[in-house]
C-alpha positions in Angstrom: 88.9 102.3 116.4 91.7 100.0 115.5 95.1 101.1 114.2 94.5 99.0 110.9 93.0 99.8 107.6 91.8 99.1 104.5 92.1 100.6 101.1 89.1 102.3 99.8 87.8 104.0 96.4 86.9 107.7 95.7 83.7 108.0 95.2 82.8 109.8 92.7 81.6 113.3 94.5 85.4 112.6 96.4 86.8 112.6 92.7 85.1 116.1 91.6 86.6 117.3 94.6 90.7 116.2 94.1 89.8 117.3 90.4 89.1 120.8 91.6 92.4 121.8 92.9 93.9 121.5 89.3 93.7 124.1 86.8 92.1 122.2 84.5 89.5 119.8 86.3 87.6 118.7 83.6 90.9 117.0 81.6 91.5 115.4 85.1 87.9 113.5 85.6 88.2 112.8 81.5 91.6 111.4 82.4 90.0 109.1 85.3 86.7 107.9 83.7 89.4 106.6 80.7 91.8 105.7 83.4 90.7 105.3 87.2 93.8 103.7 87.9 96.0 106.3 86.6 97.6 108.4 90.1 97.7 112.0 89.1 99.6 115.3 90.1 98.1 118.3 91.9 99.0 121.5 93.2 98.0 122.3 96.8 97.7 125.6 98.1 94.1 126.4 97.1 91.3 123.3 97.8 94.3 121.2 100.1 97.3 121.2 101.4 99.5 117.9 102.5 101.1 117.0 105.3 103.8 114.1 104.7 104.7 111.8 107.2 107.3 108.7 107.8 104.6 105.9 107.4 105.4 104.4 111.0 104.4 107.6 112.4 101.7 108.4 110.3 100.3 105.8 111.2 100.5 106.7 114.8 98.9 109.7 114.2 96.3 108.4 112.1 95.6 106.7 115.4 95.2 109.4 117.6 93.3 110.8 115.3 90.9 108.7 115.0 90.7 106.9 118.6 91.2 110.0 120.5 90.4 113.2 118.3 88.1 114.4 115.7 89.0 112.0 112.9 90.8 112.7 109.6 89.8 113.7 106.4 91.9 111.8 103.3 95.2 110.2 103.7 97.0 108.7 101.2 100.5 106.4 101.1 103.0 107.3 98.4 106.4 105.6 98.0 106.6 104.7 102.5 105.0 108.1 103.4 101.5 109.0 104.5 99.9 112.3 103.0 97.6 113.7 105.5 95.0 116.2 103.3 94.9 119.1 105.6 93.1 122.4 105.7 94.3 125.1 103.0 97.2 127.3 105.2 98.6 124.1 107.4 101.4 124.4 105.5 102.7 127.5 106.2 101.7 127.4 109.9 102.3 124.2 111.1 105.8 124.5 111.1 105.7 127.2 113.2 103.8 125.6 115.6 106.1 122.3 115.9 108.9 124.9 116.6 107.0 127.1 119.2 106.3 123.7 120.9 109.5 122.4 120.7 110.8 125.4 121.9 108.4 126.3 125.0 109.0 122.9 126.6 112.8 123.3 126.9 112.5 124.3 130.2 109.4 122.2 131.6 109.6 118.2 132.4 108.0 117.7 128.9 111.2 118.9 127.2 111.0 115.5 125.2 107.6 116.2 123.9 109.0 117.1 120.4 112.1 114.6 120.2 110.6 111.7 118.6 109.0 113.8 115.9 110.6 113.4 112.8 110.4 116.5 110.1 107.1 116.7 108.3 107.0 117.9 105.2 104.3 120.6 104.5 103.4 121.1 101.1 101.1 124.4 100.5 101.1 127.0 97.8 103.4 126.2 94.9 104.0 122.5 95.9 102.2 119.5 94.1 102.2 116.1 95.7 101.2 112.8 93.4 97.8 111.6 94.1 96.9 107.9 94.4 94.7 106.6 91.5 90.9 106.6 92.5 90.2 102.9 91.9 91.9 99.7 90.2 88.6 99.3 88.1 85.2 101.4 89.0 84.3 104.2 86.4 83.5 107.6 87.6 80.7 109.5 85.9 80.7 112.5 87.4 79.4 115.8 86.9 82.7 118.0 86.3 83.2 121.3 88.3 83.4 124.6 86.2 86.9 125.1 85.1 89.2 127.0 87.2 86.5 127.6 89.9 87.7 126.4 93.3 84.8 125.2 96.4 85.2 127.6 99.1 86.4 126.2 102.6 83.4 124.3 103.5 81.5 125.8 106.6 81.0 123.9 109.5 77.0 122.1 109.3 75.1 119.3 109.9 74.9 118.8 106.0 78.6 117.5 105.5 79.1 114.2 105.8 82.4 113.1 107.4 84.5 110.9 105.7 83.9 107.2 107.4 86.3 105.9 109.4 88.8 103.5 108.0 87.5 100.0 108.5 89.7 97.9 110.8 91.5 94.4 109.5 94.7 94.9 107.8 98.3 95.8 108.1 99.2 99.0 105.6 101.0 96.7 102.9 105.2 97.6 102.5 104.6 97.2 99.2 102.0 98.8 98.1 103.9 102.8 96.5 100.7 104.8 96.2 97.1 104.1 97.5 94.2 105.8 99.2 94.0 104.9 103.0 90.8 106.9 104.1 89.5 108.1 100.3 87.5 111.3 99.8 84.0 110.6 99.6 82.2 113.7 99.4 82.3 117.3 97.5 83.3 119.2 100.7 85.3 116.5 102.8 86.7 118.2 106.7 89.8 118.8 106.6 91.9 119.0 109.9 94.0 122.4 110.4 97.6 123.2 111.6 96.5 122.6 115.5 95.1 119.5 115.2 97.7 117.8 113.2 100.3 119.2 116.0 98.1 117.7 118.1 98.3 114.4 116.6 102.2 114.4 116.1 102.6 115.3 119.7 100.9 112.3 120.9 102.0 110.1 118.7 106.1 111.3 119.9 104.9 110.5 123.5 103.0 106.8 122.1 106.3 106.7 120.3 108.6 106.8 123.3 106.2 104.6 125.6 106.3 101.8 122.9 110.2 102.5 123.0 110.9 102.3 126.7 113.4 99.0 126.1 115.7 99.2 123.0 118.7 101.5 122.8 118.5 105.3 122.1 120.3 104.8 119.1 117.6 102.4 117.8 114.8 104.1 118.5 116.1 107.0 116.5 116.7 104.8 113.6 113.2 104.1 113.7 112.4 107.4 112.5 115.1 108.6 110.1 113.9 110.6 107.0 115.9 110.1 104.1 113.9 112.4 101.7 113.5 115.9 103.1 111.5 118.7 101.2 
């Protein structure tokens, strides 16, 4: 799997299922089949929740998740971030885990193991995050979810597709402030939990320090400053 990708469209099963975290999901797909390049607000808590990375190193993780774990399941870019869709409760435990882990290495050779990860923001209950407009062109006829019904977390079977892997070929554009990097594509997409994702940082902090082994401490720490905390 290479550490490249391409921007992709919601489907329109992947649009019913963004639509379903608002209250109102019907206004939402009526909004998109007028508009399907109109980016949109949602509240997590309930069918998602977001974790927000520096795009460097979501990228790294994005890596390790796809070359060495189980995948991911949407990811967006917003204004030089990546939004990693996680499992609904990553919010609220993640956190804790990047502490605990930070925190039981003190005293083992890893100590580093946590330095080079720069704060994540978790959104969960009461947070929104903006999400990317499903296409630049394609209409979505969709079926629309009943109102203010929310899927269950999807149980693990053979009859949910995984989202496909990113295809390989291009840089993330600088420029581009909000687009879909692995789109939705289905009703009941897997979403990774608060383990995984801690997972993924951790690795990508120790890919992160190998790649730096030569410029100055200094530098390498500029590499991941966060200007906008939650």
């Amino acid at each position: 799997m290479s550490s490249a990708w391409n921007a992709s469209d919601v489907t329109p099963d992947g649009a019913a299922w963004l639509a379903s975290a608002g209250t109102y999901p019907r206004s939402t797909l009526a909004l998109w089949e007028e508009r399907p390049d109109a980016p949109v607000v949602l509240p997590c808590g309930s069918v998602f929740d977001v974790v927000s990375a520096p795009a460097m190193f979501g990228r790294r993780m994005l890596d390790r998740l796809w070359d060495d774990g189980p995948g991911s399941g949407p990811v967006a870019q917003f204004r030089g971030r990546m939004l990693l869709f996680a499992a609904p409760g990553t919010a609220q435990r993640l956190p804790a885990l990047l502490e605990w882990e930070e925190w039981g290495g003190r005293d083992s050779r890893e100590a580093t193991r946590t330095d080079a990860v720069p704060p994540l923001l978790c959104h969960g209950t009461g947070d929104a995050v903006t999400v990317p407009a499903p296409s630049k062109s394609a209409s979505l006829s969709v079926p629309a979810p009943p109102e203010s019904v929310f899927p269950a977390a999807p149980a693990q079977s053979d009859s949910i597709s995984p989202i496909t892997p990113p295809p390989a070929g291009d840089t993330v554009p600088a420029r581009s402030a909000s687009r879909w990097v692995v789109a939705p594509d289905t009703r009941q997409p897997w979403l990774p939990g608060p383990e995984v994702l801690l997972w993924a940082a951790v690795r990508a902090a120790r890919s992160a320090v190998r790649i730096s082994i030569f410029p100055p401490a200094d530098q390498d720490a500029k590499v991941y400053d966060v200007s906008r905390r939650r």
